[in-house]
FIROPA-536402 format. One record per atom (N, C-alpha, C): residue in one letter; x, y, z. Coordinates in steps of 0.1 Angstrom, whole numbers, padded with zeros to 4 digits, always signed. Layout:
N
AXYZ ...
This chain:
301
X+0170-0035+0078 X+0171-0034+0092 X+0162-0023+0098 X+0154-0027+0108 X+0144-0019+0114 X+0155-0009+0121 X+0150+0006+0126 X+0158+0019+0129 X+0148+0024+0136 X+0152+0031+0148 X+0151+0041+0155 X+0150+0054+0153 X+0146+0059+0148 X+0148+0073+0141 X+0152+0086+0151 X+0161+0093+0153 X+0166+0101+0163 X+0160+0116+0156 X+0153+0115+0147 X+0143+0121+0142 X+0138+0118+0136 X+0125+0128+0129 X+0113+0122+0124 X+0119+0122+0109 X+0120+0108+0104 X+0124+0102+0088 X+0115+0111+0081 X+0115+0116+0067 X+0110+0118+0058 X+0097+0107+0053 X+0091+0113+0051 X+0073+0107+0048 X+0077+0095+0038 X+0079+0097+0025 X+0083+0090+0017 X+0094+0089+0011 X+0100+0077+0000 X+0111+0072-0006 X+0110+0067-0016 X+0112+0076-0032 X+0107+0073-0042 X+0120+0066-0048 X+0115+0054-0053 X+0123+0043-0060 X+0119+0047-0075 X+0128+0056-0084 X+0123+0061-0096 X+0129+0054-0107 X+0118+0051-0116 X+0124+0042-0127 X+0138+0042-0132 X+0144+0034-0136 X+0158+0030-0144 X+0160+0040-0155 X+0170+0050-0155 X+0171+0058-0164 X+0170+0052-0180 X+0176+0039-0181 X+0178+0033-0192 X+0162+0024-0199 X+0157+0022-0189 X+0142+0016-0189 X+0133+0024-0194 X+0125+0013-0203 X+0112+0018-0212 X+0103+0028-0203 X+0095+0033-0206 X+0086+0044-0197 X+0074+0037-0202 X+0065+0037-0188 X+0050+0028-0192 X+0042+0037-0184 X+0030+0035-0184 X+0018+0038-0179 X+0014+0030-0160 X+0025+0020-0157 X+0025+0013-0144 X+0033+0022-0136 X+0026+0022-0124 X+0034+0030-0111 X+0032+0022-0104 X+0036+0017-0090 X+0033+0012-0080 X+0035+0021-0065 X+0028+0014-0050 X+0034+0019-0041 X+0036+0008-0031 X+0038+0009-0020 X+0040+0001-0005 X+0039+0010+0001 X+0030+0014+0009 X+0029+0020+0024 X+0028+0017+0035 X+0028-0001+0038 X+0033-0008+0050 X+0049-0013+0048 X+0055-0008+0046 X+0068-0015+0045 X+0077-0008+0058 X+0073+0000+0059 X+0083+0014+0069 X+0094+0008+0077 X+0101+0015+0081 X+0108+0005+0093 X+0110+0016+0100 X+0113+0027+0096 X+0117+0037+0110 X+0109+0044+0119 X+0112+0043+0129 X+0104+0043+0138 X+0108+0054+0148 X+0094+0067+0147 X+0101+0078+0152 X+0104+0082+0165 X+0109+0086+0170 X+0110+0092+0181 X+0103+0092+0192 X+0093+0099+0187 X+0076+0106+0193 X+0072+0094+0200 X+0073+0082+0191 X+0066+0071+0194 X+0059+0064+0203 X+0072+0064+0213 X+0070+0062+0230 X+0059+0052+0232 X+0058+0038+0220 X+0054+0029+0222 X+0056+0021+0234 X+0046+0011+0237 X+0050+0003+0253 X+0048-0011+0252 X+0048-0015+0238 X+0049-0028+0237 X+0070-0033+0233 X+0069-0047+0228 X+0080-0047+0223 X+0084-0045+0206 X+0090-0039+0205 X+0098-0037+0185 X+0089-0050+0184 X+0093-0062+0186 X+0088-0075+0177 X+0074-0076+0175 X+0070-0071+0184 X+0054-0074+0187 X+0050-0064+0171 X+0055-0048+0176 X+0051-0038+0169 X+0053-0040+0153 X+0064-0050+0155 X+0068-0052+0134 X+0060-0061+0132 X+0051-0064+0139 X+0037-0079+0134 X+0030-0071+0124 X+0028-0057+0126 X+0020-0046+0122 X+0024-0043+0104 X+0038-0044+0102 X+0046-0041+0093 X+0044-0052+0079 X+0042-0047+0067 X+0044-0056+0057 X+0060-0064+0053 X+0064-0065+0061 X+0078-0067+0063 X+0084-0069+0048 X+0092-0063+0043 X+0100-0069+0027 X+0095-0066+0018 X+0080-0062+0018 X+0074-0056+0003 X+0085-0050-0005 X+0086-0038+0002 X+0096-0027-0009 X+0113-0038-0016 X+0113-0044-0004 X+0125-0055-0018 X+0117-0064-0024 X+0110-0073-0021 X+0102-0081-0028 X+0101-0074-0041 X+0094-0063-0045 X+0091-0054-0054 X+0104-0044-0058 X+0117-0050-0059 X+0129-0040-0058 X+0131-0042-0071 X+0128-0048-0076 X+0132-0052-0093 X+0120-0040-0100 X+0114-0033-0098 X+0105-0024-0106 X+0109-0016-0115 X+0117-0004-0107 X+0123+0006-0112 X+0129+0004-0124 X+0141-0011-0123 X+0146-0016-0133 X+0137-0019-0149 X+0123-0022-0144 X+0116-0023-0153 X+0110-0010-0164 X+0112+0002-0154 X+0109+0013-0156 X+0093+0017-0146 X+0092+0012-0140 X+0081+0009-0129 X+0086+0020-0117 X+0081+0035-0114 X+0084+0043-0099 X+0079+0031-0087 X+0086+0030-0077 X+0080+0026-0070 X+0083+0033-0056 X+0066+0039-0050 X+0068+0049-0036 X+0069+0040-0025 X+0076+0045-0015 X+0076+0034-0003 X+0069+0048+0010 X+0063+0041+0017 X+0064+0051+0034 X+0076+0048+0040 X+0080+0056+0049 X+0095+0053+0059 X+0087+0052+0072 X+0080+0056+0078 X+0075+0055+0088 X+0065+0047+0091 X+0064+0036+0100 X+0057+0023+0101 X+0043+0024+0108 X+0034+0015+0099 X+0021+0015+0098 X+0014+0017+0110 X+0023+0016+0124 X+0014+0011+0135 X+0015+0024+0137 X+0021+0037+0136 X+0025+0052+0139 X+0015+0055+0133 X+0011+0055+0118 X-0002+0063+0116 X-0007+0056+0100 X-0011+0053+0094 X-0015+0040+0084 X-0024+0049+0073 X-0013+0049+0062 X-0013+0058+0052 X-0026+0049+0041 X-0031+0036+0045 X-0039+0032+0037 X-0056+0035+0045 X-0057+0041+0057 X-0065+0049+0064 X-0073+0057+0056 X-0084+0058+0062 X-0087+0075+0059 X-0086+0084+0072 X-0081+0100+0063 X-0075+0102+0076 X-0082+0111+0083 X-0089+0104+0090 X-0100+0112+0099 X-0097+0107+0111 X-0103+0114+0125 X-0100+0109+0138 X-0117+0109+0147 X-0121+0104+0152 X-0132+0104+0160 X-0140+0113+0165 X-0150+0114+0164 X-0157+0132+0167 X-0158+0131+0184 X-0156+0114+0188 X-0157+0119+0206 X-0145+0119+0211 X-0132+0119+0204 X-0118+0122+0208 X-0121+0136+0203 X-0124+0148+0189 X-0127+0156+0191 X-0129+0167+0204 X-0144+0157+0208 X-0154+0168+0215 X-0146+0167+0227 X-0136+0155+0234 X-0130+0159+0246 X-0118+0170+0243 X-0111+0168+0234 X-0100+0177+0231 X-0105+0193+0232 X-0120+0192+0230 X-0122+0205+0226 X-0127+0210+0238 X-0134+0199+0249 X-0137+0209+0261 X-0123+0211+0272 X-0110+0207+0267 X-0098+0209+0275 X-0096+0197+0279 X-0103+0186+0277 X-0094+0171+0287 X-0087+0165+0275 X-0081+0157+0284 X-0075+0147+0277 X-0083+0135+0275 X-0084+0134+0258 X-0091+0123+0254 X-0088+0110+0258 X-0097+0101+0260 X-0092+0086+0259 X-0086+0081+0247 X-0076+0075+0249 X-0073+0065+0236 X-0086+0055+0226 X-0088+0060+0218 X-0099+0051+0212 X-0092+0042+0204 X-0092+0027+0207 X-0088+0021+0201 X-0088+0015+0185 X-0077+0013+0175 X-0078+0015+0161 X-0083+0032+0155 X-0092+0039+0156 X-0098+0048+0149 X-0097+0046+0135 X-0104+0034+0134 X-0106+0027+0121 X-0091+0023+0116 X-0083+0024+0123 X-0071+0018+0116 X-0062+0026+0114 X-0065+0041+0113 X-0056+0055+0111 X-0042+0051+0125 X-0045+0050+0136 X-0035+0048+0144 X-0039+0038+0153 X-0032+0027+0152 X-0034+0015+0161 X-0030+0010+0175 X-0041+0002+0179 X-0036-0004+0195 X-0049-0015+0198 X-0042-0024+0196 X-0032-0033+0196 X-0027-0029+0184 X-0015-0036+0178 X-0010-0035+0168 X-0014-0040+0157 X-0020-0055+0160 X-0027-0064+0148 X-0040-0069+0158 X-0046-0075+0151 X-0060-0080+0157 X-0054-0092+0166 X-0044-0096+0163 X-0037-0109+0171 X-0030-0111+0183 X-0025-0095+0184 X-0017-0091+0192 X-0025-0081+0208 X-0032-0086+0214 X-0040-0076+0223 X-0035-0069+0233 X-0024-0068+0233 X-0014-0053+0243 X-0016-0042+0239 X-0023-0035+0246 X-0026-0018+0240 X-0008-0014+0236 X-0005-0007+0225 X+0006+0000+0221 X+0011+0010+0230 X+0000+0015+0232 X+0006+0030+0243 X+0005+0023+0257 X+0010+0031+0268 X+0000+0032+0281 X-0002+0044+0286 X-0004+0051+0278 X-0007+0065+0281 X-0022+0067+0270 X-0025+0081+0274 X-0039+0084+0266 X-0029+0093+0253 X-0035+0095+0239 X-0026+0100+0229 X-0037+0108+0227 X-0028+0123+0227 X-0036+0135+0226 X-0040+0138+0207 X-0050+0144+0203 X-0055+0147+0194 X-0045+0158+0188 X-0032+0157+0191 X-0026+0167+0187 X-0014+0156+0183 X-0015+0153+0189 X-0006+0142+0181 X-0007+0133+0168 X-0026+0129+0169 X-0026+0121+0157 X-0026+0134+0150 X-0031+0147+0149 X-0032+0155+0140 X-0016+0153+0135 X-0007+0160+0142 X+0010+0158+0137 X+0012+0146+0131 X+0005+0134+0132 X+0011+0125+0122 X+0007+0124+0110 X-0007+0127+0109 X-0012+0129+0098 X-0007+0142+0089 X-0003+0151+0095 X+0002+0164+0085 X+0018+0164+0085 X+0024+0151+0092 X+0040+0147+0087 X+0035+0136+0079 X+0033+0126+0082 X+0031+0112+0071 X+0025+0107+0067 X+0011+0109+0068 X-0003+0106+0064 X-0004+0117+0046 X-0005+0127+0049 X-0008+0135+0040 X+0002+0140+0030 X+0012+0138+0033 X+0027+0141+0023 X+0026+0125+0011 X+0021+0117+0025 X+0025+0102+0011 X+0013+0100+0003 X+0000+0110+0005 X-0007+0106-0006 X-0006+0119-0015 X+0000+0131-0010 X+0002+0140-0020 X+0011+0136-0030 X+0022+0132-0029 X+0034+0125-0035 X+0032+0114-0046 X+0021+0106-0041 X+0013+0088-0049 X+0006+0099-0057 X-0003+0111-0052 X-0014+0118-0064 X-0003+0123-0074 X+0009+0131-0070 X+0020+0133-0078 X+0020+0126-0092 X+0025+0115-0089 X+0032+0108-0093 X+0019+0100-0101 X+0012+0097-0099 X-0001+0094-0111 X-0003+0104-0118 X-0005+0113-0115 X-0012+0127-0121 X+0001+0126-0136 X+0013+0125-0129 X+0020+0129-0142 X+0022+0119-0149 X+0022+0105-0145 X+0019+0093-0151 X+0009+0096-0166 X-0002+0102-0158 X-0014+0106-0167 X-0016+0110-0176 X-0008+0124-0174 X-0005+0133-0180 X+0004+0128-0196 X+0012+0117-0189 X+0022+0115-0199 X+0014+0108-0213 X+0010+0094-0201 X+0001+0081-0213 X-0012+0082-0214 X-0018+0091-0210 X-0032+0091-0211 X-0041+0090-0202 X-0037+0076-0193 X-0039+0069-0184 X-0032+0059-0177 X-0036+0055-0167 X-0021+0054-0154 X-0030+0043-0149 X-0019+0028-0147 X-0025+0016-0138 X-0013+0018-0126 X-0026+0015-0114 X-0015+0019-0103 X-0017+0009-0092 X-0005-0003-0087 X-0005-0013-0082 X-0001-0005-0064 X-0011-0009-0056 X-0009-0007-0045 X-0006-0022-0032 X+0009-0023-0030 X+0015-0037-0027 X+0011-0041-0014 X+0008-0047-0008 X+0009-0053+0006 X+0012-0070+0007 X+0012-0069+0018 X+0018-0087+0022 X+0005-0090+0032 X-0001-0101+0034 X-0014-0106+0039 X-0008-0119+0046 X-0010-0118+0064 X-0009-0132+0070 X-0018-0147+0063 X-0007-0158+0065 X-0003-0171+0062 X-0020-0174+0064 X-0025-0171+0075 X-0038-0174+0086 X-0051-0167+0087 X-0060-0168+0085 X-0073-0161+0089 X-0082-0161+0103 X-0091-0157+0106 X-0095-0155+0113 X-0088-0155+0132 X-0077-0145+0136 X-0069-0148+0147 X-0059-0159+0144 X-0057-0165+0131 X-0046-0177+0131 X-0051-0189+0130 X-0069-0193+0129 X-0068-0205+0130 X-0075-0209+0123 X-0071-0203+0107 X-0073-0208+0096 X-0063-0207+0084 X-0058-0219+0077 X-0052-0213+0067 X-0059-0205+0054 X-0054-0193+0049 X-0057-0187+0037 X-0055-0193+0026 X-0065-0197+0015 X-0068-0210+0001 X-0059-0198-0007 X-0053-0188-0006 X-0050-0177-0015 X-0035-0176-0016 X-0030-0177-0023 X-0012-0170-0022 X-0012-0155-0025 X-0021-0154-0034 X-0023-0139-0040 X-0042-0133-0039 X-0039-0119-0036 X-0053-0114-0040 X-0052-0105-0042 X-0061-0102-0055 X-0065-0087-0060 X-0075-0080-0059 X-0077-0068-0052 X-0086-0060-0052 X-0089-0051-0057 X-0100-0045-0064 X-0103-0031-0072 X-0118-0028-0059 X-0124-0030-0051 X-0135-0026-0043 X-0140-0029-0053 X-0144-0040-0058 X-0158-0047-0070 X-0157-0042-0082 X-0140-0034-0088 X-0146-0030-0101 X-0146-0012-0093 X-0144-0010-0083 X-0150+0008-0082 X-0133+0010-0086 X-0122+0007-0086 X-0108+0013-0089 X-0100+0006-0100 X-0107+0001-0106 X-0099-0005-0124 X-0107-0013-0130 X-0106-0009-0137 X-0113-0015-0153 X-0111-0030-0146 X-0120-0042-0151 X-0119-0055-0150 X-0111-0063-0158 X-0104-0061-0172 X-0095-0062-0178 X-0079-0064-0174 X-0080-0052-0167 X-0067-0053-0162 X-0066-0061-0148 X-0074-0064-0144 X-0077-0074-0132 X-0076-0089-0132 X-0084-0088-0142 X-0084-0106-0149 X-0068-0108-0158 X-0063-0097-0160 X-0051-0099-0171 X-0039-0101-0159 X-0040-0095-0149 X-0029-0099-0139 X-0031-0111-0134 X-0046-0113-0130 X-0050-0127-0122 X-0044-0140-0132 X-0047-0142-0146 X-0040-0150-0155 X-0025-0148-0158 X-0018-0140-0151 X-0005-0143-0159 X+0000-0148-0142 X-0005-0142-0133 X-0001-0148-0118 X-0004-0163-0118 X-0017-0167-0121 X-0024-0180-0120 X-0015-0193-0135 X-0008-0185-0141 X+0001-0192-0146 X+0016-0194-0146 X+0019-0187-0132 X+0029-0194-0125 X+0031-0203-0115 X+0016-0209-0114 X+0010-0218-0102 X+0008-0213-0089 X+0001-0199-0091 X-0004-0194-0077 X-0019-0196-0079 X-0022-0194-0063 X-0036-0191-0062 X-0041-0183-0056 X-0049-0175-0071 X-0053-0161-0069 X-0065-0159-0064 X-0066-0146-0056 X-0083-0151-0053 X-0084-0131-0056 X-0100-0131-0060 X-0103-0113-0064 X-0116-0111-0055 X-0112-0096-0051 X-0123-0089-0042 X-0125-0100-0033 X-0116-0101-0023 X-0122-0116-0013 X-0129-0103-0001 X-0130-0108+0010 X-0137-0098+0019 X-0127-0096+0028 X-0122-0082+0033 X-0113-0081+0037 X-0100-0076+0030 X-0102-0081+0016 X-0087-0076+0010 X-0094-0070+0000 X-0106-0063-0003 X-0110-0055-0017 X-0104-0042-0020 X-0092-0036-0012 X-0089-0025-0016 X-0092-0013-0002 X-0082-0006+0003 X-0085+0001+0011 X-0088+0014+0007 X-0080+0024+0017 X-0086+0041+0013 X-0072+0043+0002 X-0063+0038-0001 X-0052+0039-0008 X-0056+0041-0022 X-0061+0027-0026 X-0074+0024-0041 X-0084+0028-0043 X-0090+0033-0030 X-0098+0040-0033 X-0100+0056-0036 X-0089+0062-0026 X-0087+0077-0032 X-0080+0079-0045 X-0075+0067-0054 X-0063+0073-0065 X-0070+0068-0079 X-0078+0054-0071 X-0084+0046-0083 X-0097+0059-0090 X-0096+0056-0098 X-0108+0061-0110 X-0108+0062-0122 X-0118+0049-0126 X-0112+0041-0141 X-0122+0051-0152 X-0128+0059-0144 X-0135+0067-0156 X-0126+0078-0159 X-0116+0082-0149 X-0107+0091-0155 X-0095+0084-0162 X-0092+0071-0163 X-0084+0065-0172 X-0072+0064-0159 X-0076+0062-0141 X-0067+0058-0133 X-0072+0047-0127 X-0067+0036-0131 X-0069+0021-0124 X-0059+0018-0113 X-0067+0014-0099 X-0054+0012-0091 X-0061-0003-0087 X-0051-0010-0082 X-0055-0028-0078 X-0042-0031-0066 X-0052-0029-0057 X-0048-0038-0043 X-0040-0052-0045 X-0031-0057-0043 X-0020-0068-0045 X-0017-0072-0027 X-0019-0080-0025 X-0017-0088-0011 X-0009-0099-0016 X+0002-0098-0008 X+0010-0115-0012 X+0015-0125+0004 X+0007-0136+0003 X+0008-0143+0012 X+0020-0143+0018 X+0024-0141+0033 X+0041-0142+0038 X+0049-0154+0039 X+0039-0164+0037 X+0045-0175+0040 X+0053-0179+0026 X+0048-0173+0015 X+0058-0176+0008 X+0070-0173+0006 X+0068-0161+0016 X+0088-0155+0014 X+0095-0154+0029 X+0091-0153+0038 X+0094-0148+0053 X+0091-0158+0062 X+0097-0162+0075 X+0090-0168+0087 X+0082-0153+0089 X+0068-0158+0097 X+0061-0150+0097 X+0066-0146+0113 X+0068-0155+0120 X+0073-0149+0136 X+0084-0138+0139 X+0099-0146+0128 X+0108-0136+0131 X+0112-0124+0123 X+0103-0129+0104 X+0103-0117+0099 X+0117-0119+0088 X+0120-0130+0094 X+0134-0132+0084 X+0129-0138+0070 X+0138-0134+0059 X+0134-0142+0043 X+0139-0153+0044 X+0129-0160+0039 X+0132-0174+0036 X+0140-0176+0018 X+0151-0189+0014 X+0154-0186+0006 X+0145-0185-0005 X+0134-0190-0008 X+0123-0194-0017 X+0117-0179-0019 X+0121-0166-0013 X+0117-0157-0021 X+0121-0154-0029 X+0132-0159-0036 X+0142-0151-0048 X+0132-0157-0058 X+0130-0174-0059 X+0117-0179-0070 X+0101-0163-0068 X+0099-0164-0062 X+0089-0161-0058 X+0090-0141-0064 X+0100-0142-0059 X+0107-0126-0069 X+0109-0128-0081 X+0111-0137-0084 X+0113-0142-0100 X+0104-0140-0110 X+0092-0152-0097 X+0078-0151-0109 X+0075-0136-0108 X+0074-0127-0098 X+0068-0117-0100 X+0076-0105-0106 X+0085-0110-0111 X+0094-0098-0119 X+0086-0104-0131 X+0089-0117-0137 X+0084-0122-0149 X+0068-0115-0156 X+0062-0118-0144 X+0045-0114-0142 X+0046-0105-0144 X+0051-0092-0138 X+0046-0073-0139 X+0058-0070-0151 X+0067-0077-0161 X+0072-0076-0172 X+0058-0074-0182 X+0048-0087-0180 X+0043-0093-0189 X+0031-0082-0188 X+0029-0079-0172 X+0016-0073-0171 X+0020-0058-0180 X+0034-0054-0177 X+0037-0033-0181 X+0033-0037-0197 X+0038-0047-0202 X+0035-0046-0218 X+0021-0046-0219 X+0012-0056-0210 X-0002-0057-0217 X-0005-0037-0212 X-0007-0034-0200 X-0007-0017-0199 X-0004-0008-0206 X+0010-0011-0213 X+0014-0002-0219 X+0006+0000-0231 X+0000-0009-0239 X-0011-0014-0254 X-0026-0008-0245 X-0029-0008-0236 X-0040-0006-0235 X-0044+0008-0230 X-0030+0012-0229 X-0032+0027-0224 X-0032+0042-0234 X-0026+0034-0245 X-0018+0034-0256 X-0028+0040-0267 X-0039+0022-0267 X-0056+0023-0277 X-0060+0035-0270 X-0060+0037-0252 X-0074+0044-0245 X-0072+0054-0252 X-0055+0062-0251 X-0051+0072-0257 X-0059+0077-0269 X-0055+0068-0283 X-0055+0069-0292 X-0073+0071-0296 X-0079+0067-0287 X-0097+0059-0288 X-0100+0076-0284 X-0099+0078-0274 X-0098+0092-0265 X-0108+0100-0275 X-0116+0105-0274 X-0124+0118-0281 X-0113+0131-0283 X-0113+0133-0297 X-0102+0150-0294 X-0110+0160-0291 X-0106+0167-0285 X-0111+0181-0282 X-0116+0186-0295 X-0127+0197-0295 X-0126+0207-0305 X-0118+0217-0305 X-0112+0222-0317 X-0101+0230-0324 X-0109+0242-0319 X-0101+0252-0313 X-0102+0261-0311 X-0108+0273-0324 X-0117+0282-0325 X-0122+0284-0335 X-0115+0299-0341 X-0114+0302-0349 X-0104+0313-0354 X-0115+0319-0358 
């Protein structure tokens, strides 16, 4: 249930592995899933329009993880407020007015960090006011920057543990392309930015065990290769692979009202079956990297 937040929700919500569950080298996140919606917000469109914005259901879609022994981080605060897969920079000519005393203009998207319209589909400016540079700064130093200190967390010790850490970053990708008036050939896509955030191994090894549950997978498409998420965490030369996951909505939700359709529980099925199959192949290859690893030299007496 989407929420009003009567204060500002906490940045993130760690879904921590199953106490009884194997421990692997897989972490995942969702950073579009949010639903509460703060205060501040003083948006001017309607809630429905604004949850177009929202990966609606990732975080249950993916609720079976933990069980697996899989953390999975969620954001609580929703993408269209300040968009944690961003980079979080803001405009040097919203800057340069801030800084001679006016009130900046609203710059539309600033690359995506805070949005207006909501979706590229949706063309009602979000606000109707101008949003001061003091504001995106406060969203970025409440929810922008806590949810990637927390994902760096949480790999780092990943790391620390197995050597090396594969790290699945989840989203949901509309039914349609271009404005709606095309359908997407893809049910699934994986992105590493060409190979710049995981080994190709583990890319192709997810793409075949998904592609043998009768989906259709498509890699590095244009558009879905991986955002600032994959890109700030991914680095396969330090033994941290991260891979963008987009899952078409039409397979689980009406896309209008956002409601699940029953045919997600299959669809949860395969993908519980799938990231079983994928943690074992990770766990063996994290395992060799380990073991392959150069030792240090012994300290000399």
């Amino acid at each position: 249930m989407t929420e009003r937040a009567r204060r500002k929700p906490p940045a993130t919500r760690l879904y921590a592995a199953a106490a009884n569950a194997p421990e692997t080298c897989l972490v995942a996140d969702s950073p579009h899933s949010g639903r509460k919606y703060p205060d501040d917000f003083n948006y001017a469109v309607t809630l429905g329009e604004l949850r177009q914005a929202e990966d609606a259901h990732v975080d249950r879609l993916f609720s079976f993880l933990p069980a697996l022994g899989v953390p999975l981080l969620t954001a609580r605060a929703p993408r269209s407020y300040v968009d944690a897969n961003r980079a979080d920079s803001v405009s040097a000519a919203w800057m340069r007015a801030e800084a001679k005393g006016e009130n900046p203009d609203y710059t539309p998207q600033e690359g995506g960090l805070i949005r207006s319209p909501a979706t590229p589909r949706h063309t009602a400016p979000v606000y109707s006011r101008t949003l001061k540079l003091s504001e995106a700064f406060n969203r970025v130093s409440t929810y922008h920057k806590p949810y990637h200190a927390r994902l760096a967390a949480l790999i780092d010790k990943t790391a620390k543990t197995h050597g090396s850490v594969v790290h699945l970053n989840l989203h949901s990708m509309p039914s349609t392309t271009h404005r709606g008036t095309r359908k997407s050939k893809y049910d699934i896509i994986l992105g590493t930015r060409d190979g710049e955030t995981a080994d190709d191994h583990y890319l192709q090894k997810l793409r075949k065990l998904l592609e043998a549950k009768g989906y259709k997978v498509g890699l590095n498409v244009p558009g879905f290769r991986g955002a600032e998420i994959v890109r700030r965490h991914g680095n396969p030369a330090a033994g941290r692979h991260s891979i963008q996951v987009e899952i078409n909505r039409a397979l689980y939700m009406n896309e209008k009202t956002l409601r699940r359709l029953p045919r997600m529980k299959q669809l949860q099925s395969d993908l519980e079956d799938t990231l079983r199959s994928f943690r074992t192949y990770c766990d063996a290859a994290c395992t060799y990297a380990q073991k392959s690893a150069p030792k240090k030299d012994s300290p000399r007496i």
